[in-house]
N, C-alpha and C positions, 0 to 999 in steps of 0.2 A: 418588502422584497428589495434587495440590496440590487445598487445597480452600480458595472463600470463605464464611463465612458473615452474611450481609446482613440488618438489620432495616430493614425498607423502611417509607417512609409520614411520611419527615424532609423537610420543606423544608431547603434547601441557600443557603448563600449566600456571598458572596465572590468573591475572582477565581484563576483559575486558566489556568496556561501552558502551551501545547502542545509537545507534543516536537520534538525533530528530524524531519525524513518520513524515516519506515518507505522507503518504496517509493524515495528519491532516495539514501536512503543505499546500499542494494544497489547503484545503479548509481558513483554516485560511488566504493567503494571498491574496487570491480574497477579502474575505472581508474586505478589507482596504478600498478598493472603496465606501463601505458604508457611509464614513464620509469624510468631509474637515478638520477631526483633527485630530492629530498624533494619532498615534499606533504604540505603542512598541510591537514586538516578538521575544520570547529568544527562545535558544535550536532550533533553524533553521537547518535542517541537509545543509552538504554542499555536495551535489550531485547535478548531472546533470541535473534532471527532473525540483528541485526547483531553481537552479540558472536561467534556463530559464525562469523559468515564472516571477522571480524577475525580469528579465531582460526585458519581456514584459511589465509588469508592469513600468517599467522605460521610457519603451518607449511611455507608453500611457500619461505618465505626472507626474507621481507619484515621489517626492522625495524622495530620500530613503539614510539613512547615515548608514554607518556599526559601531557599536558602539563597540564592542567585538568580539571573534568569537562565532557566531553563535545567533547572537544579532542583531537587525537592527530596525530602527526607519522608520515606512510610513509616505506620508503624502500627502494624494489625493486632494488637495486643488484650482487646475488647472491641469483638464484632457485635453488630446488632443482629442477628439472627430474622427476628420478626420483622424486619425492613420488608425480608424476601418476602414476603406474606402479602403486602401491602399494596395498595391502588396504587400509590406513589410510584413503587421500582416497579409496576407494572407499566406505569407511563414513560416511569425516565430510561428502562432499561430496552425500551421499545423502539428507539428513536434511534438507538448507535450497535451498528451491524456489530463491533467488536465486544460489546456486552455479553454473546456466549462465552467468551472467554475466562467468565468470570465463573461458570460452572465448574470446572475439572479443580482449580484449587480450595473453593466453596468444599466440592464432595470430597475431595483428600484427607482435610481435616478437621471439616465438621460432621463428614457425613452425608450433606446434603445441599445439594444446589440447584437453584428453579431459576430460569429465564421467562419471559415473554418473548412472540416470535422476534427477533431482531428485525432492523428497519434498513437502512444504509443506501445505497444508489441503484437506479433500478433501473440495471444493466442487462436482466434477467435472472433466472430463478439459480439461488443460493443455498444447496439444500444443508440439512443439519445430520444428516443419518450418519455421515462416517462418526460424528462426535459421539451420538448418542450408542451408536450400535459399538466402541470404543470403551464408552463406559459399563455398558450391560457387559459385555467380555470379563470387566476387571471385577463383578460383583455387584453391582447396581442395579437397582428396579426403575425401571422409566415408568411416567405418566406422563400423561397429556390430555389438559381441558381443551376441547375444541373448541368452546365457546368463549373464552379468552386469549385461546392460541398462546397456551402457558403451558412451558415446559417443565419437567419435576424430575429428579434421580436422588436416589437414597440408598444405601449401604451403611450397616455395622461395624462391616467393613471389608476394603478394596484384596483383592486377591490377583499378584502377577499370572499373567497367562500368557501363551503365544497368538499375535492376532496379525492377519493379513489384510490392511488396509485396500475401501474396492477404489478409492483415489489417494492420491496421494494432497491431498489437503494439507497447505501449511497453517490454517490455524483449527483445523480437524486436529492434527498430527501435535499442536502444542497443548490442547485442551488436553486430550489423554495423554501424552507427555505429564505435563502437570500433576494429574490426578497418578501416574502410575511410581513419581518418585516418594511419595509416603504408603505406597500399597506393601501389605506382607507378601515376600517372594519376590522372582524373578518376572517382570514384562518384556517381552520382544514385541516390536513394534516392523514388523515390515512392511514395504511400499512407502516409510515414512515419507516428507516431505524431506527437504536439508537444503533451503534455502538458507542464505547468509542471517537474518534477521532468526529462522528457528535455531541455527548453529550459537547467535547471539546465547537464544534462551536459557539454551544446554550448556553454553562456559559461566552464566550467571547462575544457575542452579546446582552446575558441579563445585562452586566459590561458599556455594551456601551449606554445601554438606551432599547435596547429592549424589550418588554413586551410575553413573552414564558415559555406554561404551559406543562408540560408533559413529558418534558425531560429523557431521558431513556425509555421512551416505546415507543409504535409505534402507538402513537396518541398525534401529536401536535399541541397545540392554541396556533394563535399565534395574538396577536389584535396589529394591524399598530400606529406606530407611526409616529413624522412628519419626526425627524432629530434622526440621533445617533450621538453621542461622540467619544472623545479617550478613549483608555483603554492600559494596558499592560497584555499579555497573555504570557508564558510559555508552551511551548507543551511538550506529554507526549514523552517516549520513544517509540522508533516503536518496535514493540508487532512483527512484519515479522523477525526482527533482531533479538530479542530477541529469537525465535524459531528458527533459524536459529544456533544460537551459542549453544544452547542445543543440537542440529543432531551433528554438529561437534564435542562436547564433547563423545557424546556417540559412533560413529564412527569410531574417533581415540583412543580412550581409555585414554582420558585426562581428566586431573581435572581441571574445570577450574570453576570460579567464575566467575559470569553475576551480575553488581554493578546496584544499582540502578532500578527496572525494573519496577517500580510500579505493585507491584502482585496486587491488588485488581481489574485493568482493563487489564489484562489478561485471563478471561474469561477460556473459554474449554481449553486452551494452555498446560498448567501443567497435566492437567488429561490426554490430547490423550495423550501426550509424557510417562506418567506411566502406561497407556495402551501398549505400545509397552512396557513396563520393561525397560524403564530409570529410574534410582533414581534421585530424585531431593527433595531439604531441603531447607524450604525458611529460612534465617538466615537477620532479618529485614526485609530490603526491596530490598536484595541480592538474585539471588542464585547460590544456592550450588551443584555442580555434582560433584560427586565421579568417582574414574575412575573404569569402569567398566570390569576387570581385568576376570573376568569369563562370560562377556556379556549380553545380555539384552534380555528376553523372552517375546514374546506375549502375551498379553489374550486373551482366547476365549471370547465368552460370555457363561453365566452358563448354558445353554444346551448342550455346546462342540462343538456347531458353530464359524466358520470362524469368525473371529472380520472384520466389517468394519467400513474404517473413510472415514469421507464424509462431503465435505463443506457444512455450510446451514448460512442462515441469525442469525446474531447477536441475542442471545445469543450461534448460534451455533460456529462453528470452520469456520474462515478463509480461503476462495479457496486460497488465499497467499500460505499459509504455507504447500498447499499439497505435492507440489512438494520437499520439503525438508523432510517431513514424508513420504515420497515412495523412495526417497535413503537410508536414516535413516535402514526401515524397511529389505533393504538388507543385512545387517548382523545379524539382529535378528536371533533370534531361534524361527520357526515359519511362519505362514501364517496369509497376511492382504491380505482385496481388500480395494485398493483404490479407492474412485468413486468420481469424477469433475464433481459437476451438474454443474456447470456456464460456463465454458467456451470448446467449443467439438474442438480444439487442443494443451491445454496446457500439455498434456501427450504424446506429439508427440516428447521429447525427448529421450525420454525411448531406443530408439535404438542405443543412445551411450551408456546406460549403459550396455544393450545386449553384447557390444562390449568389455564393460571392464569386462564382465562373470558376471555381476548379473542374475538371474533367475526372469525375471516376462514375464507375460504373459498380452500382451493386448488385452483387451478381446473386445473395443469396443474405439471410441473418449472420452468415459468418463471415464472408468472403467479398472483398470490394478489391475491383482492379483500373489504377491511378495510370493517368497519363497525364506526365507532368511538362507543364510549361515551361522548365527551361526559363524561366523570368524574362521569356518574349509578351507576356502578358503580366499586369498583377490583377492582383484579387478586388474585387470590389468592395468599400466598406458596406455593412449591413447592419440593422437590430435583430437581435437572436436571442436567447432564452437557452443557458447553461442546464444540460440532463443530466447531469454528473459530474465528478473531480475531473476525471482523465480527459473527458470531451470538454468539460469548461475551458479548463487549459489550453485543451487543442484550438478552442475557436479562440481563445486568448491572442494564443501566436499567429494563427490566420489574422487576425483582427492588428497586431502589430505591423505584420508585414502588407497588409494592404494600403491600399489610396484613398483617403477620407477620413472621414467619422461614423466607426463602427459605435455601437451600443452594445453592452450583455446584462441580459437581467440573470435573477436568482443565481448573482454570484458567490450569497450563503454554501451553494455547493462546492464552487472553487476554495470557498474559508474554510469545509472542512478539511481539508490536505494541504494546502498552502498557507505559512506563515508570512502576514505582513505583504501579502505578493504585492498589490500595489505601491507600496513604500520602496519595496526593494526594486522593483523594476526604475522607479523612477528615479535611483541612487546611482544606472547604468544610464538614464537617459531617454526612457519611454518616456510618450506622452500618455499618461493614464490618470484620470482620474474617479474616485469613486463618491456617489452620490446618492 
């Protein structure tokens, strides 16, 4: 078990670049399987979750050449089939939540696609039904071994239908996506999801030949075609990272420049973060945080009520990024509740920051409401134990902005979402090391 150890209580300064997105690339490289022609993909982050699945991907038959970093060429031309079969992808494909993914192009154009339950952070229950009840719509027969928690769908073949999604699931919404642009006929797809990273999927799939109307909202046509093509796609920066180095800027009272971030698919990000009284200046396609040398204020809302931020579907705010806006929020001047529709334990870290003297109160599995210090106090360094990506991080930045020498174990978690974090941190001027 990987461990970092952090001397917190450094202003930070500099600019620093966000990765590839985490969550676009799981989708993007399932859909290689689509086609027997190469496809190119730049801006690959290099973390743990996606080198796995490249690596499953490998396994199944797929060549794959590393052309640069963060660059890589597919090329599904001869798949293994009997892989799916096997103990092996029953272990490897168990381990990485985004391995459903790899169903909907599997059953497109072979026919047939099995997973094991998927694994990933255990934030709370992750169910699989919109995907599967998606695919029985378009033609398919489900199975399911209970006793290996193995999932199975088969079709002769995919038939478009109209189907009313009971969530809008963005990678529910790309898996039958996938599977519905080689099905015979027309699929509508409504309550889709139309987050930036699915809109990604649907301009790389319309590149390859596929016929997809409605992109951006949450109603998509999508009329089958026989075969797709190659393409080369570039992915965006991850928008999780990107809010992630904004908390830190404001926390430690650093000035730091976020390069590159593409502002226009960054959605509610910029606004919650000037809700809590961050400054932020887009300067191009950069941005710009000041250091916040007198700290950062809340808003209420115009009746003098309590401000809450609260995850919701695209065009809302990202359940990603809550957890780094409810550290954030503990040095504010001020009162937030933060509410987690989506997932009823990813606020279950909160009792290491109790521990390093922040003040919240949890009020419920979704709901903690923060009374921020104002940086009349700081946080005390502590050892803690990383429960996931988004809370790693968060205790990350807790851990930066405190007085001491914090510790975090099983920061394997943090490796699967964050590229190099250590390295890169310490290019701006953290004191971090990893051991």
């Amino acid at each position: 078990m990987g461990t970092f150890k952090i001397e917190g209580g450094h202003p930070l300064s500099g600019e620093i670049t966000p990765q590839g997105a985490k969550n676009e690339a799981l989708q993007i490289l399932c859909a290689v399987l689509l086609t027997s022609e190469k496809v190119t993909i730049n801006n690959i982050p290099d973390i743990v979750d996606v080198n796995k699945l490249i690596s499953l991907l490998e396994d199944l038959g797929v060549k794959i050449q590393k052309k640069g970093k963060g660059s890589y060429t597919f090329k599904a031309d001869d798949i293994n089939l009997d892989y799916l079969q096997s103990d092996q992808f029953k272990k490897d494909g168990r381990s990485l939540r985004g391995s459903i993914m790899l169903v909907g192009p599997l059953l497109a154009r072979f026919g047939k696609g099995y997973i094991p339950k998927p694994g990933g952070d255990k934030i709370g229950r992750r169910r699989l039904d919109t995907h599967f009840e998606g695919f029985i719509k378009l033609g398919a027969k489900f199975r399911y071994n209970r006793e290996e928690y193995f999932y199975g769908v088969e079709a002769k073949e995919l038939k478009g239908t109209y189907m009313l999604l009971d969530e809008a699931s963005v990678t529910g919404t790309a898996n039958i996506l996938m599977a519905a642009v080689l099905a015979k006929g027309q699929t509508t797809i409504y309550n889709a999801a139309c987050e930036p990273y699915l809109q990604q999927l649907c301009k790389m799939l319309i590149r390859m030949g596929a016929k997809i109307s409605g992109v951006g909202s949450n109603l998509l046509v999508i009329d089958g075609v026989e075969t797709l093509g190659g393409t080369e796609h570039t992915m965006l920066p991850d928008m999780i990272e990107i809010g992630s180095w904004i908390g830190l800027a404001a926390m430690t009272k650093s000035e730091l420049t976020i390069k590159n971030v593409s502002w226009d698919d960054l959605g509610q990000i910029p606004t919650v973060f000037r809700k809590l009284g961050i400054q932020l200046e887009r300067r191009g396609d950069d941005i710009y945080i000041p250091k916040h040398t007198n700290g950062y204020e809340i808003q209420n809302y115009i009746d003098g009520s309590i401000l809450t931020i609260a995850d919701a579907p695209w065009p809302g705010l990202t359940p990603d990024l809550l957890s780094i806006i409810l550290v954030v929020a503990i040095q504010a001047k001020g009162e937030v509740i933060i509410h987690q529709k989506m997932f009823e334990s990813r606020l279950f870290f909160v009792d290491k920051l109790l521990d390093m003297g922040a003040k919240i109160i949890l009020c419920d599995p979704h709901r903690a409401a923060v009374m921020g210090h104002n940086f009349k106090s700081t946080l005390k360094a502590t050892t803690m134990t990383s429960p996931d990506i988004r809370a790693g991080v968060s205790l990350l930045i807790a851990a930066l902005s405190a007085k001491g020498t914090s510790i975090i174990h099983n920061i394997e978690q943090i490796d699967r979402g964050y590229e190099n974090i250590d390295v890169r941190l310490r290019a701006i001027g953290a004191k971090i090391d990893r051991i």
